[in-house]
N, C-alpha and C positions, 0 to 999 in steps of 0.2 A: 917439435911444434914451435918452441921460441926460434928456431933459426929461421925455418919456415918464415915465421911473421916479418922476423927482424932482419930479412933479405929486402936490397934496395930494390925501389920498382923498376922494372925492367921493360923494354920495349912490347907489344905487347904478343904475347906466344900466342894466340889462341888467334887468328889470323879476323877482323872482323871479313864481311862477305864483300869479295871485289867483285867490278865489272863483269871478270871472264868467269863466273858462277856458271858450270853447265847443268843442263836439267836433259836428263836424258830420256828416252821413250817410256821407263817406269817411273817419269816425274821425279825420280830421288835428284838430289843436293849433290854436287861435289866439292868440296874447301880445301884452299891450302891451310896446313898447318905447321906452326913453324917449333919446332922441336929443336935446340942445339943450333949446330949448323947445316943439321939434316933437314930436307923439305921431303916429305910424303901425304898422300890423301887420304883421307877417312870419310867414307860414306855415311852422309846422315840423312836422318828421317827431313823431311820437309818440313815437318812441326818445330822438330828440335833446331835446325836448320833458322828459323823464322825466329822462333826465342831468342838463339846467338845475338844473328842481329840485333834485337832490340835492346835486349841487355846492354850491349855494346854502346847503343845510344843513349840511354840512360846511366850508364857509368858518366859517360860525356856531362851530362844535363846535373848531374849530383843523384845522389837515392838518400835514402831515408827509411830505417830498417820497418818503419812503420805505416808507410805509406801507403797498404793495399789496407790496413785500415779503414773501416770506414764506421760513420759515427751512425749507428742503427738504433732509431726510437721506437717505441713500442705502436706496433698497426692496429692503430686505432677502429678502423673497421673490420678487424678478425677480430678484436676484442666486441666491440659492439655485439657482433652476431654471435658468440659465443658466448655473452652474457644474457643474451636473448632467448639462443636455445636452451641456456641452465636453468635459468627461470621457467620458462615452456615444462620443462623435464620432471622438473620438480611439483609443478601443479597436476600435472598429468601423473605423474609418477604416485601422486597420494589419493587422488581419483580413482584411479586404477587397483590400488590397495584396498580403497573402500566395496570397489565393486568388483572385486574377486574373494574379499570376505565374504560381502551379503548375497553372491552366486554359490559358495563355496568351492570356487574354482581355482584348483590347483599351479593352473595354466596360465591365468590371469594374474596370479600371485609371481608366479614366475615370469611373467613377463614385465611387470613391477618391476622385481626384481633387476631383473638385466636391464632396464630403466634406470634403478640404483646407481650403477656401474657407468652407464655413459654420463648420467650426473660427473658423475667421480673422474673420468676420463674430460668431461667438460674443463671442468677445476686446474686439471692437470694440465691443459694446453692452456687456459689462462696463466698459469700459473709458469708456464714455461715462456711466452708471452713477454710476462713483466718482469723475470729474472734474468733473459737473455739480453737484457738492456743493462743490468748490474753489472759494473765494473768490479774486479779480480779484488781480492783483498790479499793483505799480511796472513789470513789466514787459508784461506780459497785463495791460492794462486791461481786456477784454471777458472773462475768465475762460481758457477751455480748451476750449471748447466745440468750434474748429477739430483738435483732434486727433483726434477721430471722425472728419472728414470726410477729413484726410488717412489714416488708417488705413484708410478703406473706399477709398481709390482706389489706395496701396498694393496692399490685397488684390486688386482687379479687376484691374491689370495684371498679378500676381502669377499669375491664372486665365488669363490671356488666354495667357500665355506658357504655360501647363500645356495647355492646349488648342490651340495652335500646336502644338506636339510629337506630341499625340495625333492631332491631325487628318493630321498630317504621316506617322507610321509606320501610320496607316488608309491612306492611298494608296498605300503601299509595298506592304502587305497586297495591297489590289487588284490591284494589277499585279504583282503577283510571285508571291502565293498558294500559297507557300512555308510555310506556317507549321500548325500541328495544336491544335486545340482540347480536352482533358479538359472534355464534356457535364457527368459529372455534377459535377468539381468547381464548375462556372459554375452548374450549376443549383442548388447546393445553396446556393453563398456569392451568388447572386442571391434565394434565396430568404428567406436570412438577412438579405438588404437590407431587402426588404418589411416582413418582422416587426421590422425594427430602427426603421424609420422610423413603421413606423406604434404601434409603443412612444415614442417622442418625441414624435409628434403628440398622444399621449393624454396625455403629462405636460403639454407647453406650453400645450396647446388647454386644458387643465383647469384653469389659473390663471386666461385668460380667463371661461371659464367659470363662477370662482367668484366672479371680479369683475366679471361681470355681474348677480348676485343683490346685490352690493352696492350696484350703480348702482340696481335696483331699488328695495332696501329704502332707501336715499336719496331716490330723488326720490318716493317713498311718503311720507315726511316734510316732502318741499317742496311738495306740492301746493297748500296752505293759500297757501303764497309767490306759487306761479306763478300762484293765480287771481288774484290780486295784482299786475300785472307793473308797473306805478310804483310797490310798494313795495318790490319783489326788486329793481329797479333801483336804487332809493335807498340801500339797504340795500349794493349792491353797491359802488358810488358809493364810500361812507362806507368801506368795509374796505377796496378795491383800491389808492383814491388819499387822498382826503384828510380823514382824521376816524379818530379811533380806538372801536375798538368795544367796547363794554361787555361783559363776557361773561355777566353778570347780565342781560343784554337777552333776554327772549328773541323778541322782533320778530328781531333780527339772528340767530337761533339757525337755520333754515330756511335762510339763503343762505348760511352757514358751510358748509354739508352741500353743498349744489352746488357751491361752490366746491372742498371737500375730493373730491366726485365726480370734476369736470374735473381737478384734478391726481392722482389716481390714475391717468385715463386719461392721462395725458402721463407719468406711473411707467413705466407696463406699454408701452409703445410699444416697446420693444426686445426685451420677450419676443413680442409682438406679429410682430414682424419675424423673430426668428429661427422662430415656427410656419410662417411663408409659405415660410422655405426651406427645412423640413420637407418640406411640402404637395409645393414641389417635386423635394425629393431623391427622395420616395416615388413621384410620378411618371415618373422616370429610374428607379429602379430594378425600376418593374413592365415597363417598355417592358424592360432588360435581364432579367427573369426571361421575358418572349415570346419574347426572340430565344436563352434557354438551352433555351425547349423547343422551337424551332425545331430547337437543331443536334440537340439529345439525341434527337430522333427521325429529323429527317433531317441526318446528320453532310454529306453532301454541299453542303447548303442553309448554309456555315460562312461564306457571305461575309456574313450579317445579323450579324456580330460589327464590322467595320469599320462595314457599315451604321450600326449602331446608334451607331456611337463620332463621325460625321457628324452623326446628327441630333442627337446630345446636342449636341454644338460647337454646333450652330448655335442651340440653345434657348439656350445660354450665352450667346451672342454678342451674340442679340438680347436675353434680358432682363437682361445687362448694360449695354447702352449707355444705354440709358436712367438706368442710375443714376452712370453717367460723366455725362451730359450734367450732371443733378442739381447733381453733386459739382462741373463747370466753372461752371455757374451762381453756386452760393457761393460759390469763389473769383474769379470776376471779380464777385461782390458786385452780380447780376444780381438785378431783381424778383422777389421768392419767388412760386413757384407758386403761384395759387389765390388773388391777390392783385391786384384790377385797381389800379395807382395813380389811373386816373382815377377811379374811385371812391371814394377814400379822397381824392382833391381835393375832391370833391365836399360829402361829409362835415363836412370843414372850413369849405368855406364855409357849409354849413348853420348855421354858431355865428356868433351873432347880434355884430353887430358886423366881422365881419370880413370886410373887401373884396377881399383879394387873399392870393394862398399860393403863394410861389415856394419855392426852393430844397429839394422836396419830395422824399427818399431814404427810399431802402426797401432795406433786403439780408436776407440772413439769417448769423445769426452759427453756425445748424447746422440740419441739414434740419427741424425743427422749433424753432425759435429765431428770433423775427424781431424786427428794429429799424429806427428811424422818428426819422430828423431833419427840421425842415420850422420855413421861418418864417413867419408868420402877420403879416399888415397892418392892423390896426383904426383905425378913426375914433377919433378924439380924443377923444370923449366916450365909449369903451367902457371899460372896466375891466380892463385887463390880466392881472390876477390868476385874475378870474374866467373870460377866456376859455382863460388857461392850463388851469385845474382841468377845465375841460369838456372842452378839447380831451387831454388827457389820460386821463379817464374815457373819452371817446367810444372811442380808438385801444385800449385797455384791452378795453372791454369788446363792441364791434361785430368788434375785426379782430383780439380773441388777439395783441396786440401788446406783447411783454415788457419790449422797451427803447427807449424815445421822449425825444427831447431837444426841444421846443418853443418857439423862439423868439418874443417875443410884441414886436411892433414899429410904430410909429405908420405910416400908409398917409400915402403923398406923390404926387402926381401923375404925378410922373417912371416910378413904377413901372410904368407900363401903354406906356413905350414902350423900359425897362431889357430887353434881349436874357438879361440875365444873370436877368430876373424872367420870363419866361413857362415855362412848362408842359414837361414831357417829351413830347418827339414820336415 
């Protein structure tokens, strides 16, 4: 590795993209590449192909290891609306307590309940919100970003245990069937569920909404970019990783806008989330306004009160573990979802120069957070710098990948029989 570094710089191997670039009837890329005194071609993908370039240009221009940095304040208006439905939640939520007491309905309790829970999940997307703006310390080198994740599994044990209990005096119910229902209060504080959720829905669903007219009116502005896609890549290149952008440019002015798009949408993801369990309280609480005009007309038909307080547990159950599993995944720093590693091995070796890619990690540092260590093997004649800069744009801008450390390392024979150098199985 020290000879590697401490080799003078040399003309440059990795050929950038000339003139006579053919593009053949499957659109792939053809390069020379200049190895030794040998000249041969390697077929590259288009994408990877377009990276090279830009890289290329941005070596030119100067980089800066920090550059795809960008300085993110906390969005002020997912906070708003998030603070609006928690307060909503919580008024509603002790309402609703009152009058599942004075019904003595078990259903109305439970759906309190799961009330409880998106409080709690409220909290958590604020809470993730204001921490993802927190710079790294001496002691969190990765930030804070794990405090979300332990707050949402907090909160699902938290549920799990409120629905043990409910699930637990619904059987009681059953078998005892000792107990008297007040129809109208269930039907009236069920009814208030409906109109409360579907008031939440119209607030949160309406942020998205309005920032879908700005994704629009953005990539209305990029179009000129996109029919463009090796110079939106170039362009992307130069502002994510290495080259600083002119603001005076207005070549770079179109992929600023896509990229300010993409992080809005990674903003609003937590208002995003709390609409879904919206979408669902409101479905729990139209099933409990069924089962209030079940009893209010047949008061004998009063077992659909426990009923109902069963199937709700059991929606809970199941579309919580799923997001337990999620949350175990992160903490044992498991492959994020939606991420083949072997394709992003693949990827790598796509970058010209480079023979072998061990040590290949992938976790996530929050359910949308991911990061990427991995050392890279090149031939002696490749350019270590430059395969850095690609391989970093590539994981940038192919796999939404926020924090990447790239090891760039001369390839030796040994590795192809090193246990500790092949592949995750």
């Amino acid at each position: 590795m020290a000879d590697l570094l401490s080799t003078p710089p040399r003309s440059s191997p990795l050929l950038a993209a000339s003139p006579d670039i053919s593009r053949g009837p499957d659109s792939r890329h053809r390069c020379s590449i200049d190895v030794g005194a040998d000249m041969h071609e390697k077929e590259l993908d288009p994408e990877i192909q377009r990276i090279f370039q830009s890289s290329e240009e941005g070596s030119r221009k100067g980089s800066h290891c920090h550059a795809m940095k960008e300085k993110i304040g906390v969005d002020k208006r997912a906070r708003r609306k998030l603070i609006i439905a928690s307060t909503l939640c919580v008024l509603f939520m002790i309402g609703e307590i009152i009058g599942g007491v004075l019904a003595g309905s078990l259903a109305i309790i439970s759906d309190a309940a799961h009330l409880l829970t998106d409080f709690a999940s409220f909290m958590i997307s604020l809470l993730a919100l204001m921490l993802a703006t927190r710079s790294p310390s001496k002691k969190f080198s990765f930030g804070w970003y794990r405090a979300e994740i332990l707050g949402a599994l907090l909160s699902i044990l938290f549920l799990w245990i409120l629905t043990g209990v409910l699930f637990y005096m619904a059987v009681r119910r059953v078998i005892d069937q000792n107990y008297t229902i007040n129809a109208t209060i269930m039907l009236i504080t069920a009814a208030c569920g409906v109109a409360f959720n579907i008031i939440m829905g119209i607030s949160l669903g309406h942020h998205g909404h309005n920032h879908s007219h700005q994704k629009e009116a953005s990539n209305s502005k990029t179009d000129a970019s996109n029919s463009n896609p090796g110079l939106s890549v170039q362009e992307a290149v130069r502002h994510e990783s290495y080259g600083a952008i002119n603001s005076n440019d207005s070549d770079t002015e179109p992929l600023v806008q896509v990229k300010d798009t993409r992080h809005k949408e990674r903003e609003n993801i937590n208002v995003k989330a709390a609409f879904i369990h919206v979408v669902g309280d409101l479905i729990q609480s139209i099933g409990v306004l069924i089962a209030a005009f079940i009893i209010y007309f047949k008061p004998e038909w009063k077992l659909a009160d426990p009923i109902c307080t069963f199937v709700f547990s059991l929606i809970v159950m199941v579309t919580t573990f799923k997001i337990f599993l999620d949350i175990v995944n992160v903490l044992m720093e498991g492959t994020p979802r939606g991420i083949d590693i072997t394709s992003v091995r693949r990827s790598f070796l796509k970058i010209p120069g480079v023979k072998d890619v061990h040590n290949l990690r992938l976790w996530s540092l929050s359910m949308d957070k991911i990061a990427l260590s991995v050392h890279l093997a090149v031939d002696s004649q490749t350019d270590p710098l430059k395969t850095l800069r690609l391989g970093s744009a590539m994981v940038r801008l192919k796999y939404d990948i926020s924090e990447s450390t790239i090891q760039v390392e001369e390839y030796v024979d040994e590795m192809d029989d090193c246990t500790h150098c092949q592949g995750a199985k």
